[in-house]
PyMOL Python script that loads the backbone (N, CA, C, O; Angstrom):
from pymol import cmd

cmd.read_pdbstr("""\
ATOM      1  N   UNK A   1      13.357  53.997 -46.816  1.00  0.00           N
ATOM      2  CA  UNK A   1      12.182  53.308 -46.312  1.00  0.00           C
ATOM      3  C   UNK A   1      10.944  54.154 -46.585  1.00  0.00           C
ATOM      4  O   UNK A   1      10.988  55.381 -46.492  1.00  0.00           O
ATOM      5  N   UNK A   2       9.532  53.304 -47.016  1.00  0.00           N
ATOM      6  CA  UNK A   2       8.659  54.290 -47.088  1.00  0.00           C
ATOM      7  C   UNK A   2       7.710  54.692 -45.839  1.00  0.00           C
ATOM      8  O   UNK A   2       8.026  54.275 -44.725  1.00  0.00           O
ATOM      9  N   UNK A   3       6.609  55.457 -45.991  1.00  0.00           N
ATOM     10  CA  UNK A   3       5.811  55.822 -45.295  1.00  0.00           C
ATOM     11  C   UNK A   3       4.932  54.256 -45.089  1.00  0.00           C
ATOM     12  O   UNK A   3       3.963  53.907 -45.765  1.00  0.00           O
ATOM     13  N   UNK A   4       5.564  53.488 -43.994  1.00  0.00           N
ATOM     14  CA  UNK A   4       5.154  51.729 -44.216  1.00  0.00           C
ATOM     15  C   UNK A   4       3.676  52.038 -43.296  1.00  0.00           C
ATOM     16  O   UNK A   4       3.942  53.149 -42.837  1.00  0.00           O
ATOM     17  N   UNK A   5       2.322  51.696 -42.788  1.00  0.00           N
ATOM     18  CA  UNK A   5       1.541  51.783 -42.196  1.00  0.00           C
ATOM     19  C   UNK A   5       1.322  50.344 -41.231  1.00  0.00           C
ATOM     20  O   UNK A   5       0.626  49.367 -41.508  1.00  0.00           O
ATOM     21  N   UNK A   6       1.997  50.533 -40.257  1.00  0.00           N
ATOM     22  CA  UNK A   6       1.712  49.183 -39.287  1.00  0.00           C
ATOM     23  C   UNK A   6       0.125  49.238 -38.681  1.00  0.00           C
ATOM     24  O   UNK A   6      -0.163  50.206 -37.978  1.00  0.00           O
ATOM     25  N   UNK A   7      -0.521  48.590 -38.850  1.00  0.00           N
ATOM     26  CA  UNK A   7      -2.016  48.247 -38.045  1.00  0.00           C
ATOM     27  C   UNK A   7      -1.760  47.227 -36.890  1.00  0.00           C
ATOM     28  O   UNK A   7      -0.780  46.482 -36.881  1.00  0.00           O
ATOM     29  N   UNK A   8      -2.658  47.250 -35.976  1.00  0.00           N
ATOM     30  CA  UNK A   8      -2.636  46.088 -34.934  1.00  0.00           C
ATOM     31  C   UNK A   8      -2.598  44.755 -35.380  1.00  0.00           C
ATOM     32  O   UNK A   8      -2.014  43.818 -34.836  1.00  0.00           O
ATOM     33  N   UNK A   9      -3.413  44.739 -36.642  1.00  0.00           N
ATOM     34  CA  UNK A   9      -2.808  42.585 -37.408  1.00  0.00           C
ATOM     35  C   UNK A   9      -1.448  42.715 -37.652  1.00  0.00           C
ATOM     36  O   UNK A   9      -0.730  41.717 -37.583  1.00  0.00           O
ATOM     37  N   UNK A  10      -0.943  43.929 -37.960  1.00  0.00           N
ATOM     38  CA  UNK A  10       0.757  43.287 -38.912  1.00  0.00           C
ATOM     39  C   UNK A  10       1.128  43.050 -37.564  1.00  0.00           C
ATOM     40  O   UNK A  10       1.444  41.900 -37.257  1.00  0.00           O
ATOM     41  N   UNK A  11       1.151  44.529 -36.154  1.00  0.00           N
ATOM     42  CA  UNK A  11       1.649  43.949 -34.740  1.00  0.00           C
ATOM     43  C   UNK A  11       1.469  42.844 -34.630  1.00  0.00           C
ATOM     44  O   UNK A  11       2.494  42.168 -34.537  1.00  0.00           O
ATOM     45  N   UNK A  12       0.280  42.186 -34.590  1.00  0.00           N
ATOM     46  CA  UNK A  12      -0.014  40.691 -33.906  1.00  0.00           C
ATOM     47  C   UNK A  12       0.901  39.625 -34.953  1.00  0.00           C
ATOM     48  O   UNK A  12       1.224  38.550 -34.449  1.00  0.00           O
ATOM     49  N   UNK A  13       1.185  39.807 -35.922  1.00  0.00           N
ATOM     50  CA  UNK A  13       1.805  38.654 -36.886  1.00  0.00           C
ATOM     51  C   UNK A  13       3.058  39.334 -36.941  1.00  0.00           C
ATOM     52  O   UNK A  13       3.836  38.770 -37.711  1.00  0.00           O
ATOM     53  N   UNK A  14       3.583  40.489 -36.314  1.00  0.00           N
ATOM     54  CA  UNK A  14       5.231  40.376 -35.940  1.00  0.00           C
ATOM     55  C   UNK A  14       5.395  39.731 -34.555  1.00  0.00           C
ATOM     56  O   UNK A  14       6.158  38.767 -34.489  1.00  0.00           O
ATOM     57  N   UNK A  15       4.781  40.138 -33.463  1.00  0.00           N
ATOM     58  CA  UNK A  15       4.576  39.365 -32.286  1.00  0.00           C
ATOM     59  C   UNK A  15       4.544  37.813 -32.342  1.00  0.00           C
ATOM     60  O   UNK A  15       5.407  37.125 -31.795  1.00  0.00           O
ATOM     61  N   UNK A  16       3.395  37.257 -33.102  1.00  0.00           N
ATOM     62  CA  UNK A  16       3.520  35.763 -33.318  1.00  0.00           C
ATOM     63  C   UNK A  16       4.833  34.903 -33.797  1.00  0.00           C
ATOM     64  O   UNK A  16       5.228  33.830 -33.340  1.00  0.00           O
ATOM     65  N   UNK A  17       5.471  35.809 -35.008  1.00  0.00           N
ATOM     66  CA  UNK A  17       6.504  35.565 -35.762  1.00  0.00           C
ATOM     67  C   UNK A  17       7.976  35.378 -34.946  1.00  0.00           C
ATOM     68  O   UNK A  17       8.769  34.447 -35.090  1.00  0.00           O
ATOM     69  N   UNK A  18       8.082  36.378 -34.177  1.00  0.00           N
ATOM     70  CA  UNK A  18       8.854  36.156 -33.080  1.00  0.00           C
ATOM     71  C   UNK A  18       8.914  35.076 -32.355  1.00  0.00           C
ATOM     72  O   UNK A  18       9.872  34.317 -32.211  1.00  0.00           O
ATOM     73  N   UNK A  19       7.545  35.007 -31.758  1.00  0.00           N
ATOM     74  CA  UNK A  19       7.859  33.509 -30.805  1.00  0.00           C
ATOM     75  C   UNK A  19       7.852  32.663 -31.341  1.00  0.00           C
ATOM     76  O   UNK A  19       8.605  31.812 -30.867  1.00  0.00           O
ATOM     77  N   UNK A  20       7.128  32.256 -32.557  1.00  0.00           N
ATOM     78  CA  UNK A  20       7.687  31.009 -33.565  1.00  0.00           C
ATOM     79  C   UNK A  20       7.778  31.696 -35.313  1.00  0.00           C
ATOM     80  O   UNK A  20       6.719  31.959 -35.882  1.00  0.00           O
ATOM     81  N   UNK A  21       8.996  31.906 -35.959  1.00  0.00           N
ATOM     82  CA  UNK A  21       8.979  31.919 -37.173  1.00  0.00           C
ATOM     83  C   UNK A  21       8.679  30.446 -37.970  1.00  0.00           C
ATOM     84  O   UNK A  21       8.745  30.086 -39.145  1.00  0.00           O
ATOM     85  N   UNK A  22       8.410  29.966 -37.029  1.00  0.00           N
ATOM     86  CA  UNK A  22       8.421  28.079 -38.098  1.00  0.00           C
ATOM     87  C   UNK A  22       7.265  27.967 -37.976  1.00  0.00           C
ATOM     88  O   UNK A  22       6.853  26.814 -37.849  1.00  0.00           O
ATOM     89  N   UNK A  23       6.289  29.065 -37.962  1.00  0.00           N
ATOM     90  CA  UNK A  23       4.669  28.622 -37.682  1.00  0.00           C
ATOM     91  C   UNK A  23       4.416  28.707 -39.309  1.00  0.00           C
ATOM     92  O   UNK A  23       4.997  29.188 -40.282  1.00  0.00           O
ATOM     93  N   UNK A  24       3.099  27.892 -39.013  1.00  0.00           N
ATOM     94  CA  UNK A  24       2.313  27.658 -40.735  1.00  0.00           C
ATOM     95  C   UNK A  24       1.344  28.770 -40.842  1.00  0.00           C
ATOM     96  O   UNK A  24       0.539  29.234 -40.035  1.00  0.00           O
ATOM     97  N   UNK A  25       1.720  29.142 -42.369  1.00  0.00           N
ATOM     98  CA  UNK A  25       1.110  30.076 -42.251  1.00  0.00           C
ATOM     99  C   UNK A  25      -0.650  29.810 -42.209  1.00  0.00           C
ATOM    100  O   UNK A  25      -1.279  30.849 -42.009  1.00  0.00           O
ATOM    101  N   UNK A  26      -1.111  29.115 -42.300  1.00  0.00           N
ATOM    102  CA  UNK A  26      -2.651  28.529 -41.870  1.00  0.00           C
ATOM    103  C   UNK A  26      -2.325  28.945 -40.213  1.00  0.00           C
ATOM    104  O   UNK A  26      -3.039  29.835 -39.750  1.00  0.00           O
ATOM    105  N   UNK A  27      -1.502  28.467 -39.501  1.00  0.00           N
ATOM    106  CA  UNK A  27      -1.791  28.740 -38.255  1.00  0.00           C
ATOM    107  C   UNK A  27      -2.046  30.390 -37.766  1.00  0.00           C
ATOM    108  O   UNK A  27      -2.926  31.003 -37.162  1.00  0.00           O
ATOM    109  N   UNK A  28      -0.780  30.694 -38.380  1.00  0.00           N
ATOM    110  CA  UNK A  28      -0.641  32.385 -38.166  1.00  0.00           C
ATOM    111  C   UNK A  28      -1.875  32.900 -38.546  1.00  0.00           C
ATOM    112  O   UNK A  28      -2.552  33.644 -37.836  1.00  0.00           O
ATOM    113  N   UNK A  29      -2.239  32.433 -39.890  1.00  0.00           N
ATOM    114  CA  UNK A  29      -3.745  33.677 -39.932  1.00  0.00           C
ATOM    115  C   UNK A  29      -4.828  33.543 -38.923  1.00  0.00           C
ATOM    116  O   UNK A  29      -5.604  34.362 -38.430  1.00  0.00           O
ATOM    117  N   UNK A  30      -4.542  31.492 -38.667  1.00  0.00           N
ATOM    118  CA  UNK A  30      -5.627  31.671 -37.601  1.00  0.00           C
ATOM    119  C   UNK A  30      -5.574  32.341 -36.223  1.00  0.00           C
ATOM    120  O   UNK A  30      -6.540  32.563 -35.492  1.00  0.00           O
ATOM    121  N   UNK A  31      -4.184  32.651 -35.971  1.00  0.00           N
ATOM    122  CA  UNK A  31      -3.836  33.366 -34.956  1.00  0.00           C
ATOM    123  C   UNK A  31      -4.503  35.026 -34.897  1.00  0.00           C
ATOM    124  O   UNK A  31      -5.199  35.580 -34.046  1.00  0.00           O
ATOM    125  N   UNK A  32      -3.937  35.504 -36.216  1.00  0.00           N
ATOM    126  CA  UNK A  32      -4.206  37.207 -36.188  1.00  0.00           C
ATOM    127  C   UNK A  32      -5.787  36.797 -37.237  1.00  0.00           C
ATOM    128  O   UNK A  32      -6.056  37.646 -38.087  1.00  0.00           O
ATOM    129  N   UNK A  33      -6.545  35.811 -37.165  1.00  0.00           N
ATOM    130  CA  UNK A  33      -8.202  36.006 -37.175  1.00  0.00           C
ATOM    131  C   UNK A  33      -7.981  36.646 -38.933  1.00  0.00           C
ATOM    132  O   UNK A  33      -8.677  37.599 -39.281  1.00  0.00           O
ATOM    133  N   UNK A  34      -7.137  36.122 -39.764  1.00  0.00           N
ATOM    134  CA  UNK A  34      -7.174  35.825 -41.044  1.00  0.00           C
ATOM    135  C   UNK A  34      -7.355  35.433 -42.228  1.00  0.00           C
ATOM    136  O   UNK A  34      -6.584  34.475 -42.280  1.00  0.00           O
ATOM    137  N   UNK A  35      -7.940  35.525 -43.419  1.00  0.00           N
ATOM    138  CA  UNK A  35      -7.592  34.274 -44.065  1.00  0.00           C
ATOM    139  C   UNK A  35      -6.013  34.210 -44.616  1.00  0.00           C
ATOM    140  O   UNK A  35      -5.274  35.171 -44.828  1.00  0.00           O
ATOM    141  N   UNK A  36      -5.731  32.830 -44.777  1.00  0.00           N
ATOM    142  CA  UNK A  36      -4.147  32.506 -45.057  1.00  0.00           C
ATOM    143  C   UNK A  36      -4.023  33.340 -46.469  1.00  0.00           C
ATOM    144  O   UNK A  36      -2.798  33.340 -46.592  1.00  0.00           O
ATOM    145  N   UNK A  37      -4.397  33.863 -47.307  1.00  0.00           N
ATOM    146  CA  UNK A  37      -4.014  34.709 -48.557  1.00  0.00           C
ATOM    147  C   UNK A  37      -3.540  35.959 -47.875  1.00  0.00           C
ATOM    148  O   UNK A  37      -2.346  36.231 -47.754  1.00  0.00           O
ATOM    149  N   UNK A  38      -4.559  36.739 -47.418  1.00  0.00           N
ATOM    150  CA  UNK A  38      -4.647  38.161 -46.523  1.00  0.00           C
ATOM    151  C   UNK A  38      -3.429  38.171 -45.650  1.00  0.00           C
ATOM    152  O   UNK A  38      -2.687  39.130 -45.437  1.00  0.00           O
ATOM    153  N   UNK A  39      -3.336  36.895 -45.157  1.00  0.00           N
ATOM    154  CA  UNK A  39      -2.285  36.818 -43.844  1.00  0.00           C
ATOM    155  C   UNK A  39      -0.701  37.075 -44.879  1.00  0.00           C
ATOM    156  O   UNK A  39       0.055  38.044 -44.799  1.00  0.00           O
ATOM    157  N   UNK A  40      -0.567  35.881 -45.792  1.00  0.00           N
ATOM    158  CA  UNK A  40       0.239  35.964 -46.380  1.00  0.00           C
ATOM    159  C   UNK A  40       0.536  37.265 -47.141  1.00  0.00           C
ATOM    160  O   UNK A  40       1.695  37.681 -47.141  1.00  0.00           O
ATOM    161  N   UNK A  41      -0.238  37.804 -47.661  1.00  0.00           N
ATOM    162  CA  UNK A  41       0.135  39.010 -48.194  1.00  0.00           C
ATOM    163  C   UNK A  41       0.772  39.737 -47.658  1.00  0.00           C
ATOM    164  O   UNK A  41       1.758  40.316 -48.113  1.00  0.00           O
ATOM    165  N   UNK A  42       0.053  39.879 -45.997  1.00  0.00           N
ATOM    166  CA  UNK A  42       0.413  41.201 -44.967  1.00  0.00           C
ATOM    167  C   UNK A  42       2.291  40.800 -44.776  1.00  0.00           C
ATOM    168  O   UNK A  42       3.290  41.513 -44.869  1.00  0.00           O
ATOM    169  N   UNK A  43       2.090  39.285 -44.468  1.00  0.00           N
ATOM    170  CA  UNK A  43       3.687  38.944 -44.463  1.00  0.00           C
ATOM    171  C   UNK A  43       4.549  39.274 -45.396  1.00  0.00           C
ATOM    172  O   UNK A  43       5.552  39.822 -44.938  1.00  0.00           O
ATOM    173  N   UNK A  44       4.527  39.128 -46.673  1.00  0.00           N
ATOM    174  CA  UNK A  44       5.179  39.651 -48.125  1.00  0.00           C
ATOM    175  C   UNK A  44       5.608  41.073 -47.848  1.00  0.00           C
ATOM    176  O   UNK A  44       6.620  41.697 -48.167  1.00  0.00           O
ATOM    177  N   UNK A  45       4.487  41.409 -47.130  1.00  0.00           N
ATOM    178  CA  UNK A  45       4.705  43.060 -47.499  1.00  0.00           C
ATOM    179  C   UNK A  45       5.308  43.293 -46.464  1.00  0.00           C
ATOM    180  O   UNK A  45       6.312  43.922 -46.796  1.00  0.00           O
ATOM    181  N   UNK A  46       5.289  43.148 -45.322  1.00  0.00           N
ATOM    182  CA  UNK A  46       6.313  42.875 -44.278  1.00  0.00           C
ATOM    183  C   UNK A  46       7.673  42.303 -44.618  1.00  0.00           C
ATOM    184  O   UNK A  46       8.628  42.768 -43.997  1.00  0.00           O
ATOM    185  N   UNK A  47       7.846  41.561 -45.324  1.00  0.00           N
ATOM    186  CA  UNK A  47       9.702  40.819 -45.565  1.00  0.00           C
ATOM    187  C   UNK A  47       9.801  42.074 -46.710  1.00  0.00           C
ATOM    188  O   UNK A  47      10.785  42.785 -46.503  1.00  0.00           O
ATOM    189  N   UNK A  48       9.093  42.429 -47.712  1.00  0.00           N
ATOM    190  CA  UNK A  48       9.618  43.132 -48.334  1.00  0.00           C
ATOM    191  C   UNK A  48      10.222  44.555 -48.435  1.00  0.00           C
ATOM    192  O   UNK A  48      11.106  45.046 -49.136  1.00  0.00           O
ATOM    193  N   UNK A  49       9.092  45.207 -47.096  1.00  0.00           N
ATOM    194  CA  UNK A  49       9.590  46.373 -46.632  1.00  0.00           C
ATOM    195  C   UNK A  49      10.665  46.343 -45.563  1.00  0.00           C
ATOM    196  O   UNK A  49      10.889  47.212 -44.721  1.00  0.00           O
ATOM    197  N   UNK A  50      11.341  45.093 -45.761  1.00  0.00           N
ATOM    198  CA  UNK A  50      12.356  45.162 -44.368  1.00  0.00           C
ATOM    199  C   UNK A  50      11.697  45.064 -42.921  1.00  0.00           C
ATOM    200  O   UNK A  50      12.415  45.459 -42.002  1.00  0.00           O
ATOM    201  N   UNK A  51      10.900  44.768 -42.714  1.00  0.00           N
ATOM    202  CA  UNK A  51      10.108  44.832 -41.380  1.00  0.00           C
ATOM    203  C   UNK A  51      10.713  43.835 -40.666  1.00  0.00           C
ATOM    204  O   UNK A  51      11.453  43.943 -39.688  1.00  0.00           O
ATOM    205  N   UNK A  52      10.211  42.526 -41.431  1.00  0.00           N
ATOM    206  CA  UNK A  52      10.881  41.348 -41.295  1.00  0.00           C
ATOM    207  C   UNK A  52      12.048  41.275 -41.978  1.00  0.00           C
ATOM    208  O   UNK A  52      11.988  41.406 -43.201  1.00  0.00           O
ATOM    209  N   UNK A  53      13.012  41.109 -41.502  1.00  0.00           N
ATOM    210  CA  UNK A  53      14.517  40.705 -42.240  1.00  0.00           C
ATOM    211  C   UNK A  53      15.168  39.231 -42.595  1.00  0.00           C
ATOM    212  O   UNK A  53      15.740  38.760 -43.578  1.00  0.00           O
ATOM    213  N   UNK A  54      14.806  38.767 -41.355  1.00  0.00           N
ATOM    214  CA  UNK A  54      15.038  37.458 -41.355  1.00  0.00           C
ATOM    215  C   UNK A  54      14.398  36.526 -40.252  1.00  0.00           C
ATOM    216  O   UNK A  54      13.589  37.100 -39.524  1.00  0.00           O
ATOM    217  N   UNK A  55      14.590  35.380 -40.040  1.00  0.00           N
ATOM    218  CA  UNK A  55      14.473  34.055 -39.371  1.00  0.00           C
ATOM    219  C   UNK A  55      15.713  33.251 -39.066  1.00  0.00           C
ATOM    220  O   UNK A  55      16.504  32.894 -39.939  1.00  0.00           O
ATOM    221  N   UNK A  56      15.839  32.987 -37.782  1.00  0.00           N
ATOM    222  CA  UNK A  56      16.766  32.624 -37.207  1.00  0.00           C
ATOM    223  C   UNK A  56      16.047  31.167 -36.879  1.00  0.00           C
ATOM    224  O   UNK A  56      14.955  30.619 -37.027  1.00  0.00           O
ATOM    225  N   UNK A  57      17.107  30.947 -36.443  1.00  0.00           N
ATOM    226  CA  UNK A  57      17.077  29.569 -35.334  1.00  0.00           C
ATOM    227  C   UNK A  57      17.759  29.731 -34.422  1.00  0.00           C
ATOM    228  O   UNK A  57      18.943  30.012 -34.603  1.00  0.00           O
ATOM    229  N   UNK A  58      17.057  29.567 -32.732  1.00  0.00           N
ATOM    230  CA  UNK A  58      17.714  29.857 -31.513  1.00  0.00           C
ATOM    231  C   UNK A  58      18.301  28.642 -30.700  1.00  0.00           C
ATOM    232  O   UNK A  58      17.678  27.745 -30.131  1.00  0.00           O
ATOM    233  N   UNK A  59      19.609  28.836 -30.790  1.00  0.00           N
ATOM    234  CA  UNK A  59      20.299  27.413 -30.289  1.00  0.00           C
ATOM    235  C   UNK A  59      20.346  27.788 -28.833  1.00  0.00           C
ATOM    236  O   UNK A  59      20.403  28.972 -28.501  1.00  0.00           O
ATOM    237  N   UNK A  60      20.314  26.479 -27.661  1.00  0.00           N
ATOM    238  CA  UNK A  60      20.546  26.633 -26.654  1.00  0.00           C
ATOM    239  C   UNK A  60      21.927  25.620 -26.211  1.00  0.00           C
ATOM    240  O   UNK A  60      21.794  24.462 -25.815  1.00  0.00           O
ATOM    241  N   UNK A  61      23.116  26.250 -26.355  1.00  0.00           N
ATOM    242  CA  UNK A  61      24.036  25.998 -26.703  1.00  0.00           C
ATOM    243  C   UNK A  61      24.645  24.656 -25.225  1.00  0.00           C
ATOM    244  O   UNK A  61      25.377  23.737 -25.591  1.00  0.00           O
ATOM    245  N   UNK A  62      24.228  24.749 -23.688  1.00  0.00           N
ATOM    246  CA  UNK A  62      24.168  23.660 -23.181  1.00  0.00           C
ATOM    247  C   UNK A  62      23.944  22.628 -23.790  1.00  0.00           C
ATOM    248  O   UNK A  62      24.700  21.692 -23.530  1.00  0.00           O
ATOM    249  N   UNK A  63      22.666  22.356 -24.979  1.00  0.00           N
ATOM    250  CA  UNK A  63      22.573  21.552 -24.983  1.00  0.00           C
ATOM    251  C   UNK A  63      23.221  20.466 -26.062  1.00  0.00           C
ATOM    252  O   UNK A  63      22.947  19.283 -26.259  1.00  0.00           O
ATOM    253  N   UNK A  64      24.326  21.472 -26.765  1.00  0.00           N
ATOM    254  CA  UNK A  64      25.354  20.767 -27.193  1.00  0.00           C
ATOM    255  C   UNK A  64      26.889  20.994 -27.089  1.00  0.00           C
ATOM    256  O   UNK A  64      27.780  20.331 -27.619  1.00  0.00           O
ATOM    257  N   UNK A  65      26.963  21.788 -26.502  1.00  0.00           N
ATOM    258  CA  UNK A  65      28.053  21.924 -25.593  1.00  0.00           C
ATOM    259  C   UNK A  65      28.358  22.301 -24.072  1.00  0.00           C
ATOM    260  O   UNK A  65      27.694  23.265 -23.691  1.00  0.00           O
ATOM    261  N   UNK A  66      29.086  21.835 -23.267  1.00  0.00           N
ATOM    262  CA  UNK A  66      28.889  21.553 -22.122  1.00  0.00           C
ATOM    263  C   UNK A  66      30.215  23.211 -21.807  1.00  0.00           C
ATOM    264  O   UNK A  66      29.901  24.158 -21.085  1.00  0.00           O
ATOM    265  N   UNK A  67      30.999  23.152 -22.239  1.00  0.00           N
ATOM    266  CA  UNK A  67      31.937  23.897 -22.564  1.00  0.00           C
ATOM    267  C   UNK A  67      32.485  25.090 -23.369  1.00  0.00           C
ATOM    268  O   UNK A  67      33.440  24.531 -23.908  1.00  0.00           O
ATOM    269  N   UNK A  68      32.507  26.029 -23.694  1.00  0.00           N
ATOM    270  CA  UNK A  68      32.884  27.002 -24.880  1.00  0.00           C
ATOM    271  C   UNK A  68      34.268  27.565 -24.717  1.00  0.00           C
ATOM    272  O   UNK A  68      34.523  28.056 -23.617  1.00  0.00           O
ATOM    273  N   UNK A  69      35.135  27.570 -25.579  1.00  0.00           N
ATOM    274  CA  UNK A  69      36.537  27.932 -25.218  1.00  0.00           C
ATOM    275  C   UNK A  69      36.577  29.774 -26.048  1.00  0.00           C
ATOM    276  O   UNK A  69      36.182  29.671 -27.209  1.00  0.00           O
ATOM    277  N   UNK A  70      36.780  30.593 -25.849  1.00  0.00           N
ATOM    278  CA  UNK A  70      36.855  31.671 -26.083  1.00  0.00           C
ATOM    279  C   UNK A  70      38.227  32.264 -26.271  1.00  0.00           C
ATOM    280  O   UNK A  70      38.719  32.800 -25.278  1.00  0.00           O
ATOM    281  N   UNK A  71      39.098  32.250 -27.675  1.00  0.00           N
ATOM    282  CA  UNK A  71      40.293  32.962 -27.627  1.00  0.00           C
ATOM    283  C   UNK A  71      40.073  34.247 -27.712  1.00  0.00           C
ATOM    284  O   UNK A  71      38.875  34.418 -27.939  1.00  0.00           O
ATOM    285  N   UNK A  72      40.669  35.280 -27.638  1.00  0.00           N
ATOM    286  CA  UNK A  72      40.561  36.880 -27.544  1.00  0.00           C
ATOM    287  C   UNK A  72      42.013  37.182 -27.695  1.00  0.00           C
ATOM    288  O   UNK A  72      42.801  36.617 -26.938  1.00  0.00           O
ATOM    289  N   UNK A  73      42.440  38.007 -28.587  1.00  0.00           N
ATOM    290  CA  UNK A  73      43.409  38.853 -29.063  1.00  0.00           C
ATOM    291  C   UNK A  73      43.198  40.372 -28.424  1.00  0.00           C
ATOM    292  O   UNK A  73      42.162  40.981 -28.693  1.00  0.00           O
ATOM    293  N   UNK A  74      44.245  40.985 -27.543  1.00  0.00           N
ATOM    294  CA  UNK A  74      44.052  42.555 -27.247  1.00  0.00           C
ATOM    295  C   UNK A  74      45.307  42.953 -27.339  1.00  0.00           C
ATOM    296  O   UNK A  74      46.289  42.486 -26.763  1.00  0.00           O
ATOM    297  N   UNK A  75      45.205  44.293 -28.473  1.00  0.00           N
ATOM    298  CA  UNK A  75      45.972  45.364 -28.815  1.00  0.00           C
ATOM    299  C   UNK A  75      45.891  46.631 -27.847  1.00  0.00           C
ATOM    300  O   UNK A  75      44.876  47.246 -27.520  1.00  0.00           O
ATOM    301  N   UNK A  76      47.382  46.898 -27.420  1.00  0.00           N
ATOM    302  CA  UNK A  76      46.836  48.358 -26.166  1.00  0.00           C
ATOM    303  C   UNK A  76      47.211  49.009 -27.350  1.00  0.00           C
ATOM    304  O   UNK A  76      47.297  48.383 -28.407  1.00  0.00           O
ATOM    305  N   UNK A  77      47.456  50.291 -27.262  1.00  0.00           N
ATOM    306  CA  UNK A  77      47.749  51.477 -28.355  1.00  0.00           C
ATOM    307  C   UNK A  77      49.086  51.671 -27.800  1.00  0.00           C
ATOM    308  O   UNK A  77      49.949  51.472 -28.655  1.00  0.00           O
ATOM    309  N   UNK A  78      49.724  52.118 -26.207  1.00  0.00           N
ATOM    310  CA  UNK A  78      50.701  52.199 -25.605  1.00  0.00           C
ATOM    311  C   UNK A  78      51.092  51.410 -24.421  1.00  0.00           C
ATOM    312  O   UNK A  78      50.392  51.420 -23.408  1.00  0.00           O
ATOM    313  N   UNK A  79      52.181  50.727 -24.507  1.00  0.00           N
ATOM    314  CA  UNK A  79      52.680  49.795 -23.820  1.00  0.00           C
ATOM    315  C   UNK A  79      53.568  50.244 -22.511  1.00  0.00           C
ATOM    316  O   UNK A  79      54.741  50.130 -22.156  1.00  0.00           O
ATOM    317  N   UNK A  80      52.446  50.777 -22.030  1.00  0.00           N
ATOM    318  CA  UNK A  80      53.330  51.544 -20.239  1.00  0.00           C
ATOM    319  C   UNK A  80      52.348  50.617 -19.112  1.00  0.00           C
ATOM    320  O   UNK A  80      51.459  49.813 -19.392  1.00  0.00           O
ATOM    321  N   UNK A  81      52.814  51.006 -17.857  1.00  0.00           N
ATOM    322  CA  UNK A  81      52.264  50.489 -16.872  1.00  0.00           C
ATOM    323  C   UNK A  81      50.890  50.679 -16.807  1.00  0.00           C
ATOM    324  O   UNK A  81      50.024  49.804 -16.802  1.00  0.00           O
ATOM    325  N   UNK A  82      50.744  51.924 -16.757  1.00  0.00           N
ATOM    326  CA  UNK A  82      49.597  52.381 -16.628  1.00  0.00           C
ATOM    327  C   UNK A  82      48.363  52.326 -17.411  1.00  0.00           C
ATOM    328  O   UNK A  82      47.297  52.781 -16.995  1.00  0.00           O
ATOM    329  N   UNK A  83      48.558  51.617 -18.851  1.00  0.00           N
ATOM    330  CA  UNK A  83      47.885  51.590 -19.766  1.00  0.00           C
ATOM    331  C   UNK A  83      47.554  49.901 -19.417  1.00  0.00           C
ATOM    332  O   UNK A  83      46.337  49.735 -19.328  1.00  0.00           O
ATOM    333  N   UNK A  84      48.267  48.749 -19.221  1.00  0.00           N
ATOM    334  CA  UNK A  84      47.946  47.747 -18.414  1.00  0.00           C
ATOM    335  C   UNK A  84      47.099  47.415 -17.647  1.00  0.00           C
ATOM    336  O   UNK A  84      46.152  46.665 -17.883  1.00  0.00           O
ATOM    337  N   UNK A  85      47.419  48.060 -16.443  1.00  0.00           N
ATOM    338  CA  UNK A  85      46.981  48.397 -15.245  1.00  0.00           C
ATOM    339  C   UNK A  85      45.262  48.780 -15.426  1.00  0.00           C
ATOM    340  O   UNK A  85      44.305  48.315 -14.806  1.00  0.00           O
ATOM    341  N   UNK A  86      45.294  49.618 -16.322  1.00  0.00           N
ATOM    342  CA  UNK A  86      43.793  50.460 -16.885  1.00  0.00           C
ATOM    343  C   UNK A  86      42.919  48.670 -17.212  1.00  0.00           C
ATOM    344  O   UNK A  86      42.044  48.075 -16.583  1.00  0.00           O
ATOM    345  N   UNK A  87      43.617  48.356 -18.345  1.00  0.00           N
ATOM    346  CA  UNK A  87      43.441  47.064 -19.304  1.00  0.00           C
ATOM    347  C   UNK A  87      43.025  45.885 -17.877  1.00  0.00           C
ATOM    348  O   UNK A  87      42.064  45.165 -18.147  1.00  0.00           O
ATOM    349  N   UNK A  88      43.379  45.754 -17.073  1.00  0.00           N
ATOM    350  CA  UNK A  88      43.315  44.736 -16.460  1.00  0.00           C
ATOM    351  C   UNK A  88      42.066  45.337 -15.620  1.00  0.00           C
ATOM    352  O   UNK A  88      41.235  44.467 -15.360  1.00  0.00           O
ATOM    353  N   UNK A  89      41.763  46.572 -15.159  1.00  0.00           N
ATOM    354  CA  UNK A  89      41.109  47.211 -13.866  1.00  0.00           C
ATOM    355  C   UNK A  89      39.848  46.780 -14.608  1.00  0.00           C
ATOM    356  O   UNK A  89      39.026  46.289 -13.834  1.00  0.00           O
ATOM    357  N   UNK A  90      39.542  46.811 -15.592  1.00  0.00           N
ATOM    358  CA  UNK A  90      37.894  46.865 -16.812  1.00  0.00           C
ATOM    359  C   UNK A  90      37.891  45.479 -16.888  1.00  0.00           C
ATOM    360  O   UNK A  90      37.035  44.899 -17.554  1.00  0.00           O
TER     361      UNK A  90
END
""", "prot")
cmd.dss("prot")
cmd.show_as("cartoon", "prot")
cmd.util.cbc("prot")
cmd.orient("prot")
């Protein structure tokens, strides 16, 4: 990684980015007081230095499932009482 120089605009357009990555970028510059070229750039240089990695989408999983079934597989290392016992106490 290099010697990257964060200023208070890239803060404000990682901050923004967070609470919505699906913003336009017209909005965002108007957010961090931009023009959309400048803005965009600062972003480029941000995804490119790894700053930004990615964009998600945050599911709120109630609202399509009411239910989640969870299988789990556990390996002890030694099969005594006490190693059980441990396994169950956690």
């Amino acid at each position: 990684m290099t010697n990257l120089k964060i200023d208070k605009i890239d803060l404000k357009i990682l901050e923004t980015l967070q609470r919505n990555g699906r913003i336009t970028n017209q909005h965002l510059a108007e957010k961090v007081c931009l023009s959309p070229s400048s803005c965009l750039q600062r972003v480029r240089r941000l995804e490119n230095e790894q700053v930004i990695r990615s964009y998600h989408a945050r599911i709120d999983l109630p609202h399509i499932a009411r239910h989640i079934m969870c299988i789990a597989t556990v390996s002890l290392k030694n099969h005594i009482q006490n190693e059980f016992k441990a396994f169950e106490n956690r």
